[in-house]
C-alpha positions as CSV (number, residue, x, y, z in Angstrom):
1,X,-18.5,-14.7,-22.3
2,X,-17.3,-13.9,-18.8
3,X,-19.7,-14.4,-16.1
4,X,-20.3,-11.1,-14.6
5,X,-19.2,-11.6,-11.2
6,X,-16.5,-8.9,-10.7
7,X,-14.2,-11.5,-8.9
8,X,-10.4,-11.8,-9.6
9,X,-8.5,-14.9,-9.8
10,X,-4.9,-15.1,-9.8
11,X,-4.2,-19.4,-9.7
12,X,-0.5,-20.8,-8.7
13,X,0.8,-17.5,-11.0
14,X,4.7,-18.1,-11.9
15,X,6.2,-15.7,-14.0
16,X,10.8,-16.0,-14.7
17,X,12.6,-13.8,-16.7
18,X,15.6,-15.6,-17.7
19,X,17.1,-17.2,-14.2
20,X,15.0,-14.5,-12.7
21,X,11.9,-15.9,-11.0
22,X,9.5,-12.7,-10.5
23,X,6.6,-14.2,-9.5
24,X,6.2,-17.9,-7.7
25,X,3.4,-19.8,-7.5
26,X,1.1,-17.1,-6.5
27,X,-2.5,-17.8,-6.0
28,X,-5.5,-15.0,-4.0
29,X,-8.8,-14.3,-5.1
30,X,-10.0,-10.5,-5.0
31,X,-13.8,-10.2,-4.1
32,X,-16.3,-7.7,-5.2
33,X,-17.3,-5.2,-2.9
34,X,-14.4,-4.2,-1.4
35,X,-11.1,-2.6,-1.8
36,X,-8.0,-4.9,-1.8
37,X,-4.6,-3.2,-1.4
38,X,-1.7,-5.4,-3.0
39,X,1.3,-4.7,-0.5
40,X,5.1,-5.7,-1.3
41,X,8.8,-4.0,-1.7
42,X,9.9,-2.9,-4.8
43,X,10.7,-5.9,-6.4
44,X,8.5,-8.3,-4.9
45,X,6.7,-8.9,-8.2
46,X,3.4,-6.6,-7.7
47,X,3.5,-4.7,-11.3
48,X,4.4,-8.2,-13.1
49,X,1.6,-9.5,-11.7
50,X,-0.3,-6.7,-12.5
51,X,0.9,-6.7,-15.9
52,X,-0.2,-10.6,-16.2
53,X,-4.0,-10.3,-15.0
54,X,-4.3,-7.5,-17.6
55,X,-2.7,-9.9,-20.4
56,X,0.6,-7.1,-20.6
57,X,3.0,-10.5,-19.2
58,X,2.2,-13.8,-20.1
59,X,2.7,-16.2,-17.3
60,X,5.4,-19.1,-17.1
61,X,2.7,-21.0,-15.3
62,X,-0.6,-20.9,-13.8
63,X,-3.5,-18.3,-14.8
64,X,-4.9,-15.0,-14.1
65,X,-8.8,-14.4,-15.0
66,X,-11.1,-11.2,-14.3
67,X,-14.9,-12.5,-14.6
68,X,-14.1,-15.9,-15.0
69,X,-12.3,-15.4,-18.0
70,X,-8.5,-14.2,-19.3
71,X,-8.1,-10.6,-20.2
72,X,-7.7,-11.6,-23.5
73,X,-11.3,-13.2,-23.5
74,X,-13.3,-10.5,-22.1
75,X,-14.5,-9.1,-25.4
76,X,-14.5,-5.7,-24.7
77,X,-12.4,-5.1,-22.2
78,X,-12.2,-1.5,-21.6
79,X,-16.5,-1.9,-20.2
80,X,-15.2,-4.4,-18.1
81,X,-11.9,-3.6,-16.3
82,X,-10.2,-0.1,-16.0
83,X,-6.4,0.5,-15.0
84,X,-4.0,2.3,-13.7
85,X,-0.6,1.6,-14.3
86,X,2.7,3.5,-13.4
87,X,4.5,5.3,-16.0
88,X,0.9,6.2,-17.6
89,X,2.2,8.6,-21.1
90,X,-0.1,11.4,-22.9
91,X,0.6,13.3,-26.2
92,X,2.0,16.5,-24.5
93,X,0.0,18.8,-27.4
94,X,-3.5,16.7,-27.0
95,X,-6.0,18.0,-24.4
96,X,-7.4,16.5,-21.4
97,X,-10.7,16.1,-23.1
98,X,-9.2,15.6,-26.6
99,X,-7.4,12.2,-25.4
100,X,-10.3,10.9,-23.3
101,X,-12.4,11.5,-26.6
102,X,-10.2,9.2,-28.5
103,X,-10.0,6.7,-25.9
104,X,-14.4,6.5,-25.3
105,X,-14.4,6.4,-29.7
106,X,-12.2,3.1,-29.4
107,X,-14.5,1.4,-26.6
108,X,-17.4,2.7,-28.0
109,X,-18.2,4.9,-25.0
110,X,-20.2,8.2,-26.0
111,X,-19.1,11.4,-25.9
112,X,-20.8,12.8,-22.8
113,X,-19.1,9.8,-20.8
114,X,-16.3,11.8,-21.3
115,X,-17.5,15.3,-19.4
116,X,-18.6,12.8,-16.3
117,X,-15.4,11.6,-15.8
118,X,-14.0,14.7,-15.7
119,X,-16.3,16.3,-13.5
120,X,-15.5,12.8,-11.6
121,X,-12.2,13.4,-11.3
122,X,-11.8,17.1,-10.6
123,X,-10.7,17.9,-14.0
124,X,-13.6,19.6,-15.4
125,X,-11.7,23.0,-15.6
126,X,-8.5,21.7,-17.0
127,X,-10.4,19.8,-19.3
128,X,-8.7,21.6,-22.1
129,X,-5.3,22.3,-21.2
130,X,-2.6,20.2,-23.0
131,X,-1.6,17.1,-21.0
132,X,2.0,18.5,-21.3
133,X,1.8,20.8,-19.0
134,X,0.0,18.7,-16.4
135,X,1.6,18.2,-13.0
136,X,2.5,14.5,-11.6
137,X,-1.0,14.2,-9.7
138,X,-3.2,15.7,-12.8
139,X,-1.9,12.6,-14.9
140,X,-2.6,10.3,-12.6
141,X,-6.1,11.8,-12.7
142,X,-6.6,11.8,-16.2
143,X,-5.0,8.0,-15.9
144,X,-7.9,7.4,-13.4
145,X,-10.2,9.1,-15.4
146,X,-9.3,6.7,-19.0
147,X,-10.1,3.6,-16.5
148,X,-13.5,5.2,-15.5
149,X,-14.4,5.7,-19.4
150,X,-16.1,2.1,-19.7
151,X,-18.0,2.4,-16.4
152,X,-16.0,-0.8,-15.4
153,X,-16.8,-3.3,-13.3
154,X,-12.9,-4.1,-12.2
155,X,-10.7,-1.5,-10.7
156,X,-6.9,-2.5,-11.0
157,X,-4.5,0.5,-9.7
158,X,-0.7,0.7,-9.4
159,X,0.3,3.6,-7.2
160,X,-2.3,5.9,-8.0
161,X,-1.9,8.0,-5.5
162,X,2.1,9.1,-6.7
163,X,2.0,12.7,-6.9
164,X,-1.3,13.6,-5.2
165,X,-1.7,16.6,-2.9
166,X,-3.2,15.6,0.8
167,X,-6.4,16.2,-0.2
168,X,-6.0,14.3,-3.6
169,X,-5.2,11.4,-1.3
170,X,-8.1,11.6,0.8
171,X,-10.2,12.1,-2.5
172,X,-8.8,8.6,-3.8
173,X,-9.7,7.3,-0.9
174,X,-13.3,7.8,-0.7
175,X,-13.6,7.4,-4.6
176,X,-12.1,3.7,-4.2
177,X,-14.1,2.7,-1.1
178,X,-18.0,4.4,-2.4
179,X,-16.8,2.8,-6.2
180,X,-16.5,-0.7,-4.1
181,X,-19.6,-0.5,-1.9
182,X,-21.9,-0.2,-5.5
183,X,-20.4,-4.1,-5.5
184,X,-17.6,-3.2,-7.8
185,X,-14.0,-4.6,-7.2
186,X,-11.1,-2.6,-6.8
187,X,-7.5,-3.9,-6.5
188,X,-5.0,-1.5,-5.4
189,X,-1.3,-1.5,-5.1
190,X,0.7,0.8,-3.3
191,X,3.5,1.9,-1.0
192,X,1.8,4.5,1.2
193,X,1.3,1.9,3.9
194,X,-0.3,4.4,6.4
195,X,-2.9,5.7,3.7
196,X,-3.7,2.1,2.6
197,X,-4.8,0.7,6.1
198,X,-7.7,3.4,6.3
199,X,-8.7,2.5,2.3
200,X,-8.6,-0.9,2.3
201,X,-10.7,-4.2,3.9
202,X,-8.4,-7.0,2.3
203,X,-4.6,-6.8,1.9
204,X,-2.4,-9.6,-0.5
205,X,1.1,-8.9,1.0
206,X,4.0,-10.3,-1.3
207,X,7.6,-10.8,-0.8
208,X,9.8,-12.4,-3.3
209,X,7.4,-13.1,-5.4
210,X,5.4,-15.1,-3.0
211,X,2.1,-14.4,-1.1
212,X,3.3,-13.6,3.1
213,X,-0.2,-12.7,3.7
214,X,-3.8,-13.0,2.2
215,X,-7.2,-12.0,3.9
216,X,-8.7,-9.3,5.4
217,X,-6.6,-6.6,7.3
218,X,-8.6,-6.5,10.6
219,X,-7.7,-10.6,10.9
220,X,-4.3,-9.8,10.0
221,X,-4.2,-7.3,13.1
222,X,-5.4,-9.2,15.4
223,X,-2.7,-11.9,14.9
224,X,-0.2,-9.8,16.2
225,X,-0.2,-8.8,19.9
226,X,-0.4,-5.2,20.7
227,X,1.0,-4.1,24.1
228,X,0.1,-1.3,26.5
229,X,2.3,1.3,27.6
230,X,1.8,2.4,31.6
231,X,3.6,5.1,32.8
232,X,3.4,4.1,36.8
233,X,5.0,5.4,40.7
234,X,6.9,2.2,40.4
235,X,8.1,0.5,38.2
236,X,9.9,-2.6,39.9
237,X,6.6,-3.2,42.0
238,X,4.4,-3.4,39.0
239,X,6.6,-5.6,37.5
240,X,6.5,-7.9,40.3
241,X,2.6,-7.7,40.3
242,X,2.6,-8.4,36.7
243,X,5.5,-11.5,36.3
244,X,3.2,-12.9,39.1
245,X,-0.1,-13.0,36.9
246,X,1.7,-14.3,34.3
247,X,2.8,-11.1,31.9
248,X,6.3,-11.7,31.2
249,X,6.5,-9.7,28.0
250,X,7.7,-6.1,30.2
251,X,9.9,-4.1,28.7
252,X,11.5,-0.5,29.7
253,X,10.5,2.4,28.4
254,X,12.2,6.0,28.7
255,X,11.0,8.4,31.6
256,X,9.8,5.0,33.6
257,X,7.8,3.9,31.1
258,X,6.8,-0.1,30.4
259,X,5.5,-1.7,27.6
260,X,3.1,-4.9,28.0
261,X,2.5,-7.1,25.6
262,X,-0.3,-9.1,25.2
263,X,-2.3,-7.4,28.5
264,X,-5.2,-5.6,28.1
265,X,-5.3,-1.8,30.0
266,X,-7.9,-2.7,32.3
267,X,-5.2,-6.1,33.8
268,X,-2.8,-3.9,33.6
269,X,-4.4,-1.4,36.1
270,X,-6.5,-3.4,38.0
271,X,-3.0,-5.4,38.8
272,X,-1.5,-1.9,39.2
273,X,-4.5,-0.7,42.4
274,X,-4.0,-4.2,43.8
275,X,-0.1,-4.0,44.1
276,X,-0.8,-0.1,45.6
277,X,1.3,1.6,42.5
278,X,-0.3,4.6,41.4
279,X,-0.4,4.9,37.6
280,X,0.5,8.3,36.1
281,X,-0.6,7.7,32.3
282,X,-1.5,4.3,29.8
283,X,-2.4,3.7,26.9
284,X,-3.6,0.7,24.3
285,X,-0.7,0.3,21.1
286,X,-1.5,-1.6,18.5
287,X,0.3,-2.9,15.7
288,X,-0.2,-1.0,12.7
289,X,0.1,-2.0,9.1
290,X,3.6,-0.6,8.4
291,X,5.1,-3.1,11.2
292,X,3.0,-6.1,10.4
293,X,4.4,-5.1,6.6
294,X,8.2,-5.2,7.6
295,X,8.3,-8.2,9.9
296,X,6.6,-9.9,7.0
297,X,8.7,-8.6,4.0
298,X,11.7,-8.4,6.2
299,X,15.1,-9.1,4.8
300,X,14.3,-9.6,0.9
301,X,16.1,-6.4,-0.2
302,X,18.1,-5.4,2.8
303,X,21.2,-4.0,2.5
304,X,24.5,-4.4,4.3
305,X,24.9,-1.6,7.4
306,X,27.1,1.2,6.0
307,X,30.0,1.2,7.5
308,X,32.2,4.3,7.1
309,X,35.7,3.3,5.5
310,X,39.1,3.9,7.8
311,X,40.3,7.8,6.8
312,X,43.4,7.4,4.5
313,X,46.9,8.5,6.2
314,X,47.5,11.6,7.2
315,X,43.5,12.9,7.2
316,X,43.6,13.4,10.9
317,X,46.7,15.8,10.9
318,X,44.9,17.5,7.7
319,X,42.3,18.1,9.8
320,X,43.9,19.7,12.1
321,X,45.5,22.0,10.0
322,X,42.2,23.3,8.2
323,X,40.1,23.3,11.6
324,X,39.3,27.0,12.0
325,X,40.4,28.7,15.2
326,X,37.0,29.9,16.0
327,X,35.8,27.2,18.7
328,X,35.2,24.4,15.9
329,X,32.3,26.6,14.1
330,X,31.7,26.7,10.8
């Protein structure tokens, strides 16, 4: 029996494929009541370990559990844990209602489940449509609306926002965070870094397999200094005033600009009325969750620059010969 606590363990997880080592040593605990996003490049080992914690992958090493207990353990595990994974396939001639009907028979979910979760997820009127001819976002809907089937306690969602309209988004998002705040866990992975850092309170960040980050995404932001950016009468005076109280992280900005990192806008302009410089615009700029992401993640898939090969003999002259005698336009 698992224990009924909605918690989600992932314990020194390893995971090779061959010489291949996908996921290494990877260990974060996802908490009930709130919405964890699960951040990494492509290739950083996200859907493996995805696939692992629902029993898809088994690991090299190390353990996964949901409620205390391996997916393979949970009994039923459709009333306890719903997913979303990519790639998510329907019979193209089976309705919207039809396959969710199937689905709630082999959980043994009744039948009026069904109509809630498509009211739940806005697909009451295409309820019996063909899946077929659904667009990108209305699968990952009905995908969405297979995990809700069970009423689960567990939420585990890879990319579920891929092919969404804006206001599909912003619908995912409140769904997520109210389905979290009833003290239901919800584990999220995604790529839409900007959408993620309104959604989510904790963030597992990975990078060659390997956890950069774990913990909650307003600690995570304050770790990294923001700066703020003054616009002032001038510049070289304000510098001065600021080496002198100790801000030595200045740097230029276009139209006379300075960034200042680590100073707060009020030391910035009380410095700024001291040392007589009149300040014609400033602002606070924090770090947001896309940078933090990079300077974490940097370098594990980066290419070489491109750099444009020599033109072959002759290409220059060729040029000049098809160049059109109109001033260059074409």
């Amino acid at each position: 029996m698992h224990d009924g606590s909605g918690r989600v363990v992932v314990q020194n997880l390893t995971k090779t494929f061959g010489q291949v080592v996908a996921v290494q040593n990877l260990s974060f605990t996802v908490e009930p009541g709130s919405v964890t996003g699960f951040l990494g490049p492509n290739g950083a080992g996200k859907t493996t370990t995805l696939r692992m914690l629902l029993g898809l992958v088994t690991p090299t090493a190390g353990h996964a559990t949901i409620n205390g207990q391996p997916f393979h353990n949970l009994g039923n595990p459709g009333r306890v844990v719903g997913a979303v994974l990519e790639a998510q396939s329907f019979h193209p001639n089976r309705t919207a209602r039809n396959h969710l009907l199937v689905y709630a028979a082999a959980i043994g979910v009744p039948d009026h489940r069904v109509e809630e979760v498509l009211h739940l997820v806005g697909l009451a009127e295409a309820a019996d449509r063909g899946a077929g001819g659904f667009s990108m976002g209305m699968r990952q809907r009905l995908a969405l609306a297979t995990a809700l089937l069970g009423d689960p306690q567990v939420l585990v969602l890879d990319e579920p926002a891929n092919g969404l309209d804006p206001e599909g988004i912003v619908w995912l998002r409140t769904f997520m965070q109210n389905f979290a705040r009833t003290g239901r866990t919800v584990l999220v992975s995604s790529h839409q870094l900007a959408e993620i850092e309104q959604t989510v309170e904790q963030v597992v960040i990975l990078s060659r397999g390997q956890a950069m980050y774990y913990g909650p995404l307003e600690q995570l932001r304050k770790s990294q200094q923001g700066r703020v950016i003054v616009r002032p009468s001038d510049p070289q005076r304000l510098i001065t005033a600021l080496q002198e109280a100790g801000h030595t992280g200045i740097e230029h900005l276009p139209e006379g600009a300075l960034a200042v990192t680590g100073a707060e806008p009020e030391q910035v302009g009380d410095l700024a009325l001291a040392a007589g410089v009149a300040i014609y615009g400033m602002h606070s700029q924090h770090v947001d969750l896309e940078r933090i992401f990079f300077q974490l993640t940097s370098g594990q898939f980066a290419g070489s620059q491109y750099l444009q090969p020599p033109p072959p003999p002759g290409w220059e002259q060729q040029q000049q010969w098809q160049r059109p005698q109109d001033g260059g336009q074409r």
